[in-house]
C-alpha positions as CSV (number, residue, x, y, z in Angstrom):
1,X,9.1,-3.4,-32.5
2,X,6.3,-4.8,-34.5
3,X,6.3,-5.7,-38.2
4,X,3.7,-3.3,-39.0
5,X,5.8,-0.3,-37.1
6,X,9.1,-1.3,-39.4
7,X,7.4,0.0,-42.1
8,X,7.3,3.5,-41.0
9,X,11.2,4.2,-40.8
10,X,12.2,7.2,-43.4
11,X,15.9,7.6,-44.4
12,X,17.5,10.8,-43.5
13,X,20.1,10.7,-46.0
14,X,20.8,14.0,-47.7
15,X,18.0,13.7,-50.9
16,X,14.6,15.1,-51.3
17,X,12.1,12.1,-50.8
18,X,8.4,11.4,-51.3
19,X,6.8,8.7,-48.8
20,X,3.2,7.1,-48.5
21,X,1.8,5.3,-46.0
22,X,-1.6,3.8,-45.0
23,X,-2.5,3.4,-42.0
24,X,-5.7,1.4,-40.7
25,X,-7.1,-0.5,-37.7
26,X,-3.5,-2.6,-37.6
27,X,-1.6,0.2,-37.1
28,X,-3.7,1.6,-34.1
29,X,-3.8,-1.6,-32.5
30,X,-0.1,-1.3,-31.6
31,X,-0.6,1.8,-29.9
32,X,-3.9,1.0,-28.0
33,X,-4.7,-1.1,-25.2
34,X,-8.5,-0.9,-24.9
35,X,-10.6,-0.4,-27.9
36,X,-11.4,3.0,-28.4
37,X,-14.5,5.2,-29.7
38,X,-13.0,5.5,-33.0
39,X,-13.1,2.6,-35.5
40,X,-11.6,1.8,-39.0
41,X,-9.3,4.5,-39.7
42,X,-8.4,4.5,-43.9
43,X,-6.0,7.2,-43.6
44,X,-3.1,7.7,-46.4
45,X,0.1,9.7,-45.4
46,X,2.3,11.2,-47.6
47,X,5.6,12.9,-46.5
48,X,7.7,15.1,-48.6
49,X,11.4,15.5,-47.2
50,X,13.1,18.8,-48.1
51,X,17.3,18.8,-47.5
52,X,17.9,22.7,-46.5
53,X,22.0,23.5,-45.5
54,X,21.0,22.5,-42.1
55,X,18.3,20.6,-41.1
56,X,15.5,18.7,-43.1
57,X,11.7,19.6,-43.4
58,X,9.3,16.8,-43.6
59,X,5.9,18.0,-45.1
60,X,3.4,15.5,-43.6
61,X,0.0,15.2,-45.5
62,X,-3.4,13.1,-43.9
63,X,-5.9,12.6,-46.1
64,X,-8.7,9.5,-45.1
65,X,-11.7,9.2,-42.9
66,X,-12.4,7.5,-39.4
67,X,-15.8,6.4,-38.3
68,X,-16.5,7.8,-34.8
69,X,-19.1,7.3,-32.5
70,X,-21.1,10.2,-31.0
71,X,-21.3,11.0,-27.5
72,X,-24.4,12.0,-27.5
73,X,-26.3,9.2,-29.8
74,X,-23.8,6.5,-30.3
75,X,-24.3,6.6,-33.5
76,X,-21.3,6.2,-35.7
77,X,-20.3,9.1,-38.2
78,X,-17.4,9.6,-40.6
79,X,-14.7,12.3,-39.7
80,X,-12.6,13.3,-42.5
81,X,-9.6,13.9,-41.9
82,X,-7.3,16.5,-44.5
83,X,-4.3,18.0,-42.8
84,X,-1.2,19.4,-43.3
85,X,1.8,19.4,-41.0
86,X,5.6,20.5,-41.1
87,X,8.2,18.8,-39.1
88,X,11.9,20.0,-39.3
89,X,14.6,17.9,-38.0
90,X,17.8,19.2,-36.7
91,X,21.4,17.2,-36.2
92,X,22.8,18.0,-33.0
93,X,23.8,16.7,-29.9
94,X,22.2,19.5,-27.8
95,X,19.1,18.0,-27.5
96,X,16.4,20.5,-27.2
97,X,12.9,18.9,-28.2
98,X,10.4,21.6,-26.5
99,X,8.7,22.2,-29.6
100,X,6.0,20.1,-31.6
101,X,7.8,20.8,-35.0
102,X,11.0,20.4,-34.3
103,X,12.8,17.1,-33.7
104,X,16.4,17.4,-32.4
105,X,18.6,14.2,-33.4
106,X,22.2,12.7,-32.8
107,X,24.8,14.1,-35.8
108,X,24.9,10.1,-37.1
109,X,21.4,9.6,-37.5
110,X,20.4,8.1,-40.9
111,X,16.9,6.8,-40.2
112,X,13.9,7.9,-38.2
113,X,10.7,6.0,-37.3
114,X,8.1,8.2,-37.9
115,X,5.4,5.9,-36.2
116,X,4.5,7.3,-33.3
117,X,4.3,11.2,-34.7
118,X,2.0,9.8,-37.3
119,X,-0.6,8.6,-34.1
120,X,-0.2,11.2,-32.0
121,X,-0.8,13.2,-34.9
122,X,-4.1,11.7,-35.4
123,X,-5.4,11.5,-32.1
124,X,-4.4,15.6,-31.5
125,X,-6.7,15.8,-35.1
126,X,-10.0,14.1,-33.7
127,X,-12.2,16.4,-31.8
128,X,-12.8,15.9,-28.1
129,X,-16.5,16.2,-27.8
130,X,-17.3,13.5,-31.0
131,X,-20.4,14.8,-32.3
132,X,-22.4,13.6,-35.3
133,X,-22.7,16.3,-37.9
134,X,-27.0,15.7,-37.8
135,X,-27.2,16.5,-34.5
136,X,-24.8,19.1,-34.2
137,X,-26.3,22.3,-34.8
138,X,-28.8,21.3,-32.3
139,X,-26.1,20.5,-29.8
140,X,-24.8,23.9,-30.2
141,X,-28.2,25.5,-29.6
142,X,-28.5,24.1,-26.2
143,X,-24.7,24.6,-25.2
């Protein structure tokens, strides 16, 4: 695992936690092999871990921008990104992980890498159609 992954492992030990993260260009580049139409993401995370008797929430926050390029124009725009997420995290050794918000881990766990939620996360927040906000209206019309 790359350097710049390391840093996003969170402890699971039972206290409540804050987290922040920044993620950029770098961090993307580990998870991309082509370049894509998105380009220098400035995105801050924070996570907020909640111990409840039995599992632990983690209240993910995205705050930041990435400048996209339209599909139409190929002009570049910024899309602000301000999201909230929950994530709860359950000790078991039934492993059941059919849902987005729930995260089912061996009873010994003490650490997670929270990487790879944190881009998929991303990517599921960018639209599919990437259309700048001047032209958009006018896209609609004709839709």
């Amino acid at each position: 695992m790359n350097s710049i992954l390391k840093k996003f492992y969170i402890s699971l030990l039972p206290n409540n936690e804050n987290f922040k993260f920044f993620i950029n260009s770098n961090f993307f580049k580990e998870f991309l092999k082509e370049e894509e139409d998105y380009l220098n993401p400035k995105i801050n995370i924070i996570i907020k871990k909640k111990n409840k008797n039995s599992y632990i929430v983690l209240k993910i926050y995205f705050i930041g921008v990435i400048t996209l390029i339209c599909d139409i124009t190929l002009n570049k725009f910024l899309f602000k990104i301000n999201k909230k997420k929950k994530l709860n995290i359950f000790f078991s050794n039934n492993y059941n992980n059919k849902s987005d918000n729930n995260i089912f881990l061996p009873l010994n766990t003490i650490r997670i890498n929270i990487a790879q939620y944190i881009y998929d996360s991303v990517i599921l927040m960018l639209p599919i159609k990437k259309i700048h906000p001047k032209i958009k209206k006018i896209y609609k019309k004709y839709q």
